[in-house]
C-alpha positions as CSV (number, residue, x, y, z in Angstrom):
1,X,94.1,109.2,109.2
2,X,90.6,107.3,108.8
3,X,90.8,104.1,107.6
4,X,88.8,103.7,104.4
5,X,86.7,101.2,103.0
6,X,86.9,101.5,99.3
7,X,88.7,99.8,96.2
8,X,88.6,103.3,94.3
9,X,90.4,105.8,97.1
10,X,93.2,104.4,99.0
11,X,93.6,107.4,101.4
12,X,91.9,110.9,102.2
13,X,93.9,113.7,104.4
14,X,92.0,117.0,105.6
15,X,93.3,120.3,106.3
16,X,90.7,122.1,108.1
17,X,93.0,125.2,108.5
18,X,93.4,125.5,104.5
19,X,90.1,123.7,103.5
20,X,92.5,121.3,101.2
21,X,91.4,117.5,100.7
22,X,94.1,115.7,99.7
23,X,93.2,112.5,97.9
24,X,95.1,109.4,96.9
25,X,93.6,106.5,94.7
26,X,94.0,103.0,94.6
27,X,94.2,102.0,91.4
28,X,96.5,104.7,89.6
29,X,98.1,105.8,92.9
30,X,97.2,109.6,91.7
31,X,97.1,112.0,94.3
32,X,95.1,114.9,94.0
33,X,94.3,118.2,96.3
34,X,90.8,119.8,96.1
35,X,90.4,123.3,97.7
36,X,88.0,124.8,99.8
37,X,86.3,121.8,100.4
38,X,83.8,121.9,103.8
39,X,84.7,119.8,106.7
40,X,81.1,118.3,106.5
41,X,81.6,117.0,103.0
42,X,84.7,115.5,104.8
43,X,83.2,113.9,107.4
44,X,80.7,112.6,105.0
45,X,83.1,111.0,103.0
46,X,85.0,109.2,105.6
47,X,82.0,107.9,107.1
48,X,80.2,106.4,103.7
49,X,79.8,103.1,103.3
50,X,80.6,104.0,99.8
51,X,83.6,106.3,99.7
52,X,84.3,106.1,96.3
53,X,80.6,106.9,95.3
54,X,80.1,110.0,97.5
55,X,83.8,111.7,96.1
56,X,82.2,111.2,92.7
57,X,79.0,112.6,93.7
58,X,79.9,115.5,96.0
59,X,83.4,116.5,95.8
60,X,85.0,115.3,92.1
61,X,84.3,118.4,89.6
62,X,82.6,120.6,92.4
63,X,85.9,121.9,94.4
64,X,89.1,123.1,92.3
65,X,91.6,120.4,92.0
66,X,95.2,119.7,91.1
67,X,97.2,116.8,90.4
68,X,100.7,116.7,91.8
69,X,103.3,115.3,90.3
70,X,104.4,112.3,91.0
71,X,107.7,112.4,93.8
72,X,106.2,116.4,94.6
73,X,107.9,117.4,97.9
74,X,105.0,119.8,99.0
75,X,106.8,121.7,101.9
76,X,110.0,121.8,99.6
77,X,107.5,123.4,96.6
78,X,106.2,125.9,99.5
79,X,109.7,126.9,100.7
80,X,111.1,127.6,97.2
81,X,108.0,129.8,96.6
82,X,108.2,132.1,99.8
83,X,112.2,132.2,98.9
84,X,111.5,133.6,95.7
85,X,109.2,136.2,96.7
């Protein structure tokens, strides 16, 4: 995991077989997961001098996002839906 230089985004994860950018920030501790999102536009954001500035401008409102809730077990979530299928 990159280390970040920001006061708005405390950490950034990439999945480049899904395309998912999983973002936590620093101030609210949200964590959010935006889809479909390039590897370039990753690279680019880890390697701004201005992290914060280049989600806001590339990546917030441009890829779909969700919110997860707060204590969200995401492999758990996963499991539970293939079961029920």
């Amino acid at each position: 995991m990159p280390e970040l230089k920001s006061t708005a985004l405390a950490r950034v994860e990439y999945d480049a077989a899904t395309a998912v950018l999983t973002v936590w920030f620093a101030g609210s501790g949200e964590v959010w997961d935006h889809y479909a999102v390039p590897r370039a536009v990753y690279e680019a954001l880890i390697a701004a001098e201005a992290p914060g500035r280049v989600f806001t401008a590339t990546i917030r409102d441009r890829y779909p996002a969700r919110r997860r809730s707060r204590g969200t077990d995401i492999a758990a979530a996963l499991r539970a839906s293939l079961a029920a299928t």
